[in-house]
N, C-alpha and C positions, 0 to 999 in steps of 0.2 A: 304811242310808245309802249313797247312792252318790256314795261320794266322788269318785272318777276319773269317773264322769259328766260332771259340773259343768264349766262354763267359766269359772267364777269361780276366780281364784289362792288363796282364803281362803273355801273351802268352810264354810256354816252351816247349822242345823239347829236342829228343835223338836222335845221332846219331851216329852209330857204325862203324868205318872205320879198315880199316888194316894197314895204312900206321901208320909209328914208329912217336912217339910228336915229334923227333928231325927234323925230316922232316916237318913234319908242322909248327913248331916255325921258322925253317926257310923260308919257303913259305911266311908266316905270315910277316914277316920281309921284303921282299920282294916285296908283296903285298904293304906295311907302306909306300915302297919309290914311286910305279908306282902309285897309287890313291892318294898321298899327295894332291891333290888341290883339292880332292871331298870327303877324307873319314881321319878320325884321328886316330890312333888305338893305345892302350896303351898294355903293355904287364906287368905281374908280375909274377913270377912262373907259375901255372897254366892257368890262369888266360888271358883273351881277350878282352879289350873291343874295339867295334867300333862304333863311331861317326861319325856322318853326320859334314863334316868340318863348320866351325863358319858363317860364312857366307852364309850357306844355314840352320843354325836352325834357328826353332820356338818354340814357346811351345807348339806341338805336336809331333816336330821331335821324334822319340825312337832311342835307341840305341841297340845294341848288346852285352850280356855278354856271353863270351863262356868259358867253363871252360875244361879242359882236366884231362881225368881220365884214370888211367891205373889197367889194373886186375879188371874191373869191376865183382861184381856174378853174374851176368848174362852171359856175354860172356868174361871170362877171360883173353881169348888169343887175344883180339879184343881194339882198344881204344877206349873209349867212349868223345864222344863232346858233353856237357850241354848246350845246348841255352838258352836264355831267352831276350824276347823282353821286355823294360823296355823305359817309358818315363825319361825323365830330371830328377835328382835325387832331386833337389830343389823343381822345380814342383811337383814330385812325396809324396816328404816331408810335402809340405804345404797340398795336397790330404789329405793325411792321416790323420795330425793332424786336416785338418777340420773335419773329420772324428769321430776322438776322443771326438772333442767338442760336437759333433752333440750327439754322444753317451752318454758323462756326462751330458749334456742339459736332453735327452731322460730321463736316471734314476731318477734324480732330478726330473723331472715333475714327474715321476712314484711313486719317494717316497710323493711329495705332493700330488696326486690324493689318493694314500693309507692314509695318514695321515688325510687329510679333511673328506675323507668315514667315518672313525673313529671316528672320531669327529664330524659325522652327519651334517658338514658342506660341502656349494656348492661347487663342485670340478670341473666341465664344464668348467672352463677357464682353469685347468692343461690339460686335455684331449683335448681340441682343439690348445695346445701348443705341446704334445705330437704328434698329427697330422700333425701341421706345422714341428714338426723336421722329421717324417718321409717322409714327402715330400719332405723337403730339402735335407734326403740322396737317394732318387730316384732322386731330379733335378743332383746332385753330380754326381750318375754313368750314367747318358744319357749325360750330361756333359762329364764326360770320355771317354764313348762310342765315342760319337760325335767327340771328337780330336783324339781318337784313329783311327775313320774313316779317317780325315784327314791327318793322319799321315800314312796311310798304305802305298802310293808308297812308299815313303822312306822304309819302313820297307821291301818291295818286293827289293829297290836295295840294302839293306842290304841282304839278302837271295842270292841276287844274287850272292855278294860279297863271300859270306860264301860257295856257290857252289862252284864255281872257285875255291877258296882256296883247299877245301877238296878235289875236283873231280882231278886237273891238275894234 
């Protein structure tokens, strides 16, 4: 997988194995107990996540969401593994709604730059606020980028992890 490739902030992946989920949940389980001091992994139905143990996050560490699918249309006879690389969900949370803000900020100037045109009135200070918000959401995703960079070894021993698991 090439994670650092990707221009997506929340890198995902498919992967199609033969071995039966009952064997891999148990693998998984397995796994939980020999990397306990380096890796945390939570299990719900389908469902996988893996963590960088407490003591080695930052707010760039990511995490791992693996999801297990059976009878996929594609290759039916086959199980499919849903990756997804995902920072801190908190972190990720706050991302977004700065996000949101950035976006109501954005309209709002846009409906005052439309209204003042209107009204034949100067609108240059909506427009160079409108500016500021668009820079703010380019500093946001090189921002991103940026911890996502810092975060990729982790994310390569998370991969690692995930080999092992499916390949053994």
């Amino acid at each position: 997988m090439d994670i650092d490739k990707t221009v997506k902030l929340r890198p995902r992946f498919r992967y199609y194995t033969d071995k039966k989920k009952t064997v891999l949940l148990e693998r998984i389980k397995k796994l939980k107990t020999e990397y306990s001091s380096k890796f945390r992994v939570k299990l719900s139905g389908n469902h996988i996540w893996i963590h960088h143990a407490r003591s080695r996050e930052k707010i760039f560490t990511p995490h791992l969401h693996l999801e297990l699918v059976e009878g996929d249309y594609e290759l039916p006879n086959k199980l499919l593994v849903k990756g997804l690389y995902s920072p801190n969900s908190s972190y990720w949370t706050m991302f977004m709604f700065l996000h949101f803000i950035l976006a109501g900020l954005f309209i709002v100037f846009a409906i005052m730059v439309y209204t003042k045109s209107v009204l034949d009135e100067n609108y240059a200070l909506y427009v160079y606020l409108m500016g500021f918000v668009v820079l703010a959401w380019l500093g946001l995703y090189v921002f991103a980028r940026y911890n996502r960079k810092r975060g990729l070894s982790q994310a390569y021993e998370l991969e690692k992890v995930f080999k092992e698991w499916v390949k053994k």
